[in-house]
C-alpha positions as CSV (number, residue, x, y, z in Angstrom):
1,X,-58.2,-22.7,50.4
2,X,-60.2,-25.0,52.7
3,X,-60.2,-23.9,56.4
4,X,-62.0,-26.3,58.2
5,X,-65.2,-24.9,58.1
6,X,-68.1,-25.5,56.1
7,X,-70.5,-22.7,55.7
8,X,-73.8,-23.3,56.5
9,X,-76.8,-22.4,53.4
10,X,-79.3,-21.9,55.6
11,X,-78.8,-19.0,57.1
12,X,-75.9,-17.5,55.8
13,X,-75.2,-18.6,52.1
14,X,-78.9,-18.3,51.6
15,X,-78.7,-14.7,52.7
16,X,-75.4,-13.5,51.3
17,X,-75.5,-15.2,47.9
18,X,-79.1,-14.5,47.2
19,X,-81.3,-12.5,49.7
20,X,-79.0,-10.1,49.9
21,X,-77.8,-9.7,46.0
22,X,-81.3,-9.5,45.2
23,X,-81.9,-6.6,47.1
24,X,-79.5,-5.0,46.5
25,X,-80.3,-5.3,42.7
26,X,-83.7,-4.3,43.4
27,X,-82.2,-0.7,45.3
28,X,-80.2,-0.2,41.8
29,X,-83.7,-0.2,39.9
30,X,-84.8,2.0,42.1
31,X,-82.0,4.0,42.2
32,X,-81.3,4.4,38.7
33,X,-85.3,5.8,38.5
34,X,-84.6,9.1,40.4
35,X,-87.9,10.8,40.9
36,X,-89.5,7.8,41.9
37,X,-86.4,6.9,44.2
38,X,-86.1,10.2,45.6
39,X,-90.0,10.3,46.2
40,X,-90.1,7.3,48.2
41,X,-86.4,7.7,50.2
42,X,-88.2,9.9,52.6
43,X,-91.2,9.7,55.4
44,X,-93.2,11.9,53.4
45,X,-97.2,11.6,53.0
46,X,-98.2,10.8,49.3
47,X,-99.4,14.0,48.7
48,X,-95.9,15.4,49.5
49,X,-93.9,13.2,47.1
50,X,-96.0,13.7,44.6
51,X,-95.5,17.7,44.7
52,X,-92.2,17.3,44.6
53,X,-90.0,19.0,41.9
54,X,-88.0,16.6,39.3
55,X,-84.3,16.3,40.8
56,X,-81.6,18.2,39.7
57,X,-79.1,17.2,36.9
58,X,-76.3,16.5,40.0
59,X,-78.8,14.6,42.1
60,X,-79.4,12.6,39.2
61,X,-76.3,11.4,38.5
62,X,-75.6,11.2,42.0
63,X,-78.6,8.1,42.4
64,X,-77.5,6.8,39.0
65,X,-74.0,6.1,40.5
66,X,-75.8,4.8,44.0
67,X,-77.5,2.6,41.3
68,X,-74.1,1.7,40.2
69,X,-72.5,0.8,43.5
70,X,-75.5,-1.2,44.7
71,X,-74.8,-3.4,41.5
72,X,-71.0,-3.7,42.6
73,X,-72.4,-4.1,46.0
74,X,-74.3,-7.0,44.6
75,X,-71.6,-8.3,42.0
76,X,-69.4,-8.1,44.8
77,X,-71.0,-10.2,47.7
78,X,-72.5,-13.1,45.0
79,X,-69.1,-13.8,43.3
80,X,-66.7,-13.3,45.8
81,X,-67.9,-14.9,48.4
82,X,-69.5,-18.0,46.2
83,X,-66.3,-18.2,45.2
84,X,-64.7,-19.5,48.4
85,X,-65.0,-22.1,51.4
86,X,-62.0,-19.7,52.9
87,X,-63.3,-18.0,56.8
88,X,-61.2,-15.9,56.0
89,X,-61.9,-14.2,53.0
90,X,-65.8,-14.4,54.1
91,X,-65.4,-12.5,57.2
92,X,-63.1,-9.8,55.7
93,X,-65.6,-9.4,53.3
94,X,-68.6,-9.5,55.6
95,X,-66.6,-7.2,58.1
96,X,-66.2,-4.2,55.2
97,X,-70.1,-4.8,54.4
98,X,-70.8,-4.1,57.9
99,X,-68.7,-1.0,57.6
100,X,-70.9,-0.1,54.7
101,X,-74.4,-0.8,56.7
102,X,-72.7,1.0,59.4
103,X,-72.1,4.2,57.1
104,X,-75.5,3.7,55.3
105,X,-77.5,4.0,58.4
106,X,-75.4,7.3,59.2
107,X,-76.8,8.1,55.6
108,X,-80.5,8.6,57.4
109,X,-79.3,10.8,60.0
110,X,-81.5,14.0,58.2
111,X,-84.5,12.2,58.8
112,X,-84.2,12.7,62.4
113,X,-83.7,10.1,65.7
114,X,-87.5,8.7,64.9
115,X,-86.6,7.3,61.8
116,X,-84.3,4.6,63.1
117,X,-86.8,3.4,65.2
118,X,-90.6,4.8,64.3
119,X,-90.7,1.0,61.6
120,X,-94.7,1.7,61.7
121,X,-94.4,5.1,59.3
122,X,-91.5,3.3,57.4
123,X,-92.8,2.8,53.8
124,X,-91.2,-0.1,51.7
125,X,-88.2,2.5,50.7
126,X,-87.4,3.1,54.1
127,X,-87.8,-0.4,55.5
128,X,-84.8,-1.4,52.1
129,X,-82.9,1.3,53.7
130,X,-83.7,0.6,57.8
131,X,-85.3,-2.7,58.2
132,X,-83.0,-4.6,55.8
133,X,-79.9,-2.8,56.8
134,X,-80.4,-3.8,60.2
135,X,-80.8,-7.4,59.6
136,X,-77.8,-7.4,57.4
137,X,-75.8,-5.9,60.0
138,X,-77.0,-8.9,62.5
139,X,-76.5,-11.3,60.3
140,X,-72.7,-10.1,59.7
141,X,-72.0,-10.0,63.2
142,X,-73.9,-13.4,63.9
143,X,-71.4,-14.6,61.3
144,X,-68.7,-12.8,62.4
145,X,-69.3,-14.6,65.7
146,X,-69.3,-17.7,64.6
147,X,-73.2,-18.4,65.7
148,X,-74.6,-21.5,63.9
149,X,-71.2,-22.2,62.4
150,X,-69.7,-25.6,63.0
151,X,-65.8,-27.2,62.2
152,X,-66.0,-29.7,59.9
C-alpha cells in the first residue's frame, strides 16, 4: 500500500534495514557466548571480568534466548519493514522498537545513574547497550516526526 511517501535511504532505510540489523546480529553473537557476554555487559576493570565465575546454567539459557530475541529483533526490523513503502506500518513498527529501547535502557538501571551518562568508562559492550540504544531511539523519534521525510 503506497501512502504517498517515499522513505528516504539515507538516513533512515540505511539505518533500519542495515545498521541496525547488523548490530543487532552482532549482540546475538555475543549473547549466545555467555561468559564473554556477561564479562563485558558491565563497567568492570579487566582484572574483575576476568575473576569472574562461569554463569550459572539459568543465566545461560537466559543470554542464549537474549541471543534469540536479538535475531528476531533483527529478522524482524529487515523484513518487515523492507517489505513496505506503507507510513504506517513503519511507524507502528518503529514506535514498538522504541518501546523496546525504552525498556532496554531500564535494563541498565543496576549499574547505577553514572552509567547512562559516564560514555568515557563505557567499553564497546556498554556503548552496544547505551550509545547505540540512544541513537536508535533518536532516530525513531526523528522518524516518527517526520524530520527529513518528504510527500512524494
Amino acid at each position: 500500500m503506497k501512502t504517498g511517501a517515499k522513505i528516504p535511504f539515507f538516513p533512515y532505510r540505511l539505518f533500519f534495514l542495515y545498521i541496525e540489523p547488523i548490530s543487532a546480529l552482532l549482540g546475538a553473537f555475543f549473547a549466545a557466548r555467555p561468559a564473554e557476554y556477561l564479562s563485558m555487559i558491565t563497567m568492570q576493570s579487566q582484572q574483575q571480568r576476568l575473576a569472574a565465575p562461569s554463569p550459572s546454567p539459568q543465566v545461560a539459557i537466559s543470554l542464549f534466548q537474549l541471543s534469540n530475541l536479538y535475531v528476531l529483533f533483527a529478522l524482524n526490523e529487515c523484513l518487515v519493514l523492507s517489505s513496505t513503502e506503507s507510513l504506517r506500518t513503519w511507524r507502528r513498527l518503529l514506535f514498538c522498537l522504541l518501546v523496546a529501547d525504552i525498556g532496554h535502557l531500564a535494563t541498565m538501571h543496576p549499574l547505577g545513574v553514572d552509567a547512562y551518562w559516564r560514555f568515557w568508562d563505557w567499553n564497546a559492550m556498554m556503548w552496544g547497550s547505551i550509545g547505540f540504544v540512544y541513537m536508535g531511539a533518536a532516530m525513531r523519534l526523528s522518524f516518527l516526526a517526520a524530520s527529513g521525510r518528504r510527500k512524494a
